[in-house]
C-alpha positions in Angstrom: 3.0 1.6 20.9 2.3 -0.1 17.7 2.2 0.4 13.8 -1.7 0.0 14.3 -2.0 3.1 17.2 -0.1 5.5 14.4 -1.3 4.4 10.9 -3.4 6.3 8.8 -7.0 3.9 8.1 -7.8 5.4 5.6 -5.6 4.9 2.3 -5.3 6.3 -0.9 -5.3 3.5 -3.4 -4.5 5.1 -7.4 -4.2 2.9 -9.9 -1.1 2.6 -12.5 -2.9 4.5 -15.3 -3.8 7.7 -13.2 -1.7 10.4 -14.4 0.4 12.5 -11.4 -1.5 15.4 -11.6 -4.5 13.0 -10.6 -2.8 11.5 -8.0 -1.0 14.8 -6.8 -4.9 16.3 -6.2 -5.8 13.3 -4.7 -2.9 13.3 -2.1 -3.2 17.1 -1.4 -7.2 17.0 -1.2 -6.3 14.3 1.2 -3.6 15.5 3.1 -1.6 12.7 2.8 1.8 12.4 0.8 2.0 8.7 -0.3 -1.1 6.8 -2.1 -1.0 2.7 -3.2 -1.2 1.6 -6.5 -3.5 -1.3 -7.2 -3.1 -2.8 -10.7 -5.6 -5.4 -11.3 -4.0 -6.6 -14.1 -0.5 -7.3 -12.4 0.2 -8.8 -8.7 1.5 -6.4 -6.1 1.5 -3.7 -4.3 3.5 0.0 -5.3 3.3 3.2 -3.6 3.6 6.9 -5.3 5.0 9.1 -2.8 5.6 13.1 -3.0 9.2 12.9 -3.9 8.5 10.3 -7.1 6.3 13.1 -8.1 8.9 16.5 -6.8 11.4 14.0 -8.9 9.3 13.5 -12.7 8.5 17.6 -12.3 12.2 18.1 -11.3 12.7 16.1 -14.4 11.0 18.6 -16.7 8.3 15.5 -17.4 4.8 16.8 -17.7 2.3 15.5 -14.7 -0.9 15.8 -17.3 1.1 13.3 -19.4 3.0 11.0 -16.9 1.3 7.9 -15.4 1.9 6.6 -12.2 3.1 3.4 -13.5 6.2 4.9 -14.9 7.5 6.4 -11.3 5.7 4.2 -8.3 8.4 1.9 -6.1 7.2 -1.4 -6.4 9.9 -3.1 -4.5 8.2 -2.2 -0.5 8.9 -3.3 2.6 5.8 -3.6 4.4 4.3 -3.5 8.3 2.3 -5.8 10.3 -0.3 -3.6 12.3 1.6 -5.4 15.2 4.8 -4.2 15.1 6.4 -1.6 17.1 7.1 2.2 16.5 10.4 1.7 16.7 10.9 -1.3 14.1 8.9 0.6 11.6 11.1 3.6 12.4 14.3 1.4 12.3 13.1 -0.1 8.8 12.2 3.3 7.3 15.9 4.7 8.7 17.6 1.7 6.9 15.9 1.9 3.4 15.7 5.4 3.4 12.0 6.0 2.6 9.3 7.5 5.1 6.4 5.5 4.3 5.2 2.1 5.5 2.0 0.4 3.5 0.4 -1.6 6.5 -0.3 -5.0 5.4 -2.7 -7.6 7.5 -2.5 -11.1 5.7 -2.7 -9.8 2.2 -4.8 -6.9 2.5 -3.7 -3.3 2.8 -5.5 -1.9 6.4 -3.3 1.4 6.5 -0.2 3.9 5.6 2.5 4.9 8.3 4.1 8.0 7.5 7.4 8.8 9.4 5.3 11.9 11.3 2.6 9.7 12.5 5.7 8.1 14.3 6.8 11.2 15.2 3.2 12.5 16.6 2.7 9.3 18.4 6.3 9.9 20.3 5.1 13.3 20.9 2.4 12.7 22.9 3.4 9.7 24.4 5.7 10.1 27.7 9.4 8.9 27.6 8.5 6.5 30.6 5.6 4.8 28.6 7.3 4.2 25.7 10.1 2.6 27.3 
């Protein structure tokens, strides 16, 4: 199987100036626990995950007055929609982060989150995957 049979389609896309209580409603109202930043103004691609917001809270920082800009990773490793289950699992094990941004050319066409690995094994027999 590949990144493109797991990935989510539909992504969240925040921008830097949201604050996290705006993104956290947006993530839960979506189900999803990551969303991409988009800042027009500067090049790149972040991502805003649960535990950058668990961490600010954790923090004793306010999300009504936080901005995503202040706690998004901007250094990613992304996915092809080619690549297999088990080198987006291998490169989520080695940097220690469970979310993927799906990149085709220069455009974002989906999120992998570590359980839509896990799902995919799941209902995928061992023989198949091998």
């Amino acid at each position: 199987m590949h990144v493109r049979d797991g990935m989510n389609h539909e992504v969240l896309i925040v921008g830097p100036s949201h604050t996290l209580r705006e993104a956290s409603r947006q993530m839960a109202k979506r189900r999803v626990g990551a969303a991409v930043v988009i800042d027009p103004a500067n090049d790149g691609i972040g991502i805003l995950t649960e535990r950058d917001i668990l961490e600010s809270i954790a923090a004793g920082e306010q999300p009504d007055a936080e901005l995503v800009a202040a706690h998004l990773t901007k250094d990613l490793v992304f996915a092809a929609p080619d690549w297999s289950l088990d080198d987006a699992a291998a490169a989520m094990v080695k940097g220690g982060f469970r979310h993927l941004v799906v990149l085709e050319g220069n455009e974002v066409v989906g999120v992998l989150a570590m359980r839509d690995i896990v799902r995919c094994w799941a209902t995928t027999p061992i023989a198949a995957r091998a």
